[in-house]
N, C-alpha and C positions, 0 to 999 in steps of 0.2 A: 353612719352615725358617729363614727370614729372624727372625724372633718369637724362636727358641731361641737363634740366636746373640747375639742382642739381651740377651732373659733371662741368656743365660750371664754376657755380659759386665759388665752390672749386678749381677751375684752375684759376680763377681768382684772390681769395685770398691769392691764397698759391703765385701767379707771383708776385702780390702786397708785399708779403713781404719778399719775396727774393728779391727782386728789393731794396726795402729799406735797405734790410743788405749789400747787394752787394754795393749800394752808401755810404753805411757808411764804412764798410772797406777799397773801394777802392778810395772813394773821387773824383770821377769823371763817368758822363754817359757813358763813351765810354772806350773801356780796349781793350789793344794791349801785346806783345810780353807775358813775363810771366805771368805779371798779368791777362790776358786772358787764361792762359794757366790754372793757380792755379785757377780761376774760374768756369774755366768747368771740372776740374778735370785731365786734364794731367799730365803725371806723368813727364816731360817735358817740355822745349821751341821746343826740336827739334820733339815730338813728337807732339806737336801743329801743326808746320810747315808741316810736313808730313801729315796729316788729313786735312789741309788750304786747300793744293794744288789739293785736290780732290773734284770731283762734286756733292759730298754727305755732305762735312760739313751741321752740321744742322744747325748753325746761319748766318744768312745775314754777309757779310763782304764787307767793304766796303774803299775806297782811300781819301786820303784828299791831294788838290791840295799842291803840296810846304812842302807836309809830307811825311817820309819813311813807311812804313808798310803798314798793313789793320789793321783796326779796327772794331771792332763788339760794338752795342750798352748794356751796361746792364739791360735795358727792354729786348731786345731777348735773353741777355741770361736766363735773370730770366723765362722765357716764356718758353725756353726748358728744365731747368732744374723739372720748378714745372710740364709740359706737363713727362717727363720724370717717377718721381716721383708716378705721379697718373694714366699712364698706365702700366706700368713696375714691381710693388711693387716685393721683393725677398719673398717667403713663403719658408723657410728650410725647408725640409724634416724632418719629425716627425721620430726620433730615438732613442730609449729609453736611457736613462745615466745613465750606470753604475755606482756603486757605489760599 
């Protein structure tokens, strides 16, 4: 039990401060077209679009009356990205380097 509160609170931290660098870069809670796109790592707009359209996006998205788009919040994103982070980690494969 000791492990999950530990895990929580390191997901907690790490949301909290990507959350604040993501407000300071992008200067606003809420991020649409590229700049949602450069946030969650797309290597595109159109590749954003293509991943929107499916029932698997991992961030909430959402309409704003009298606006074009969706928008996603940067608390969710920051939430997937640090959730990302702390179950996903890369470990390269150990291979000796020539020299």
């Amino acid at each position: 039990m000791q492990a999950d509160t530990s895990e929580g609170s390191e997901l907690e931290t790490l949301a909290l401060q990507l959350e604040r660098e993501l407000m300071n870069s992008y200067g606003s809670p809420l991020l649409t077209g590229e700049k949602l796109a450069e946030a969650m790592g797309y290597r595109s707009i159109h590749s954003l679009r293509k991943h929107m359209s499916q029932r698997t996006f991992p961030v909430k998205l959402f309409t704003i009356k009298g606006r074009r788009g969706r928008f996603a919040l940067v608390k969710d994103i920051a939430c997937w990205l640090a959730t990302q982070r702390l179950q996903q980690p890369y470990e390269p494969e150990e291979t000796p380097i020539e020299q």
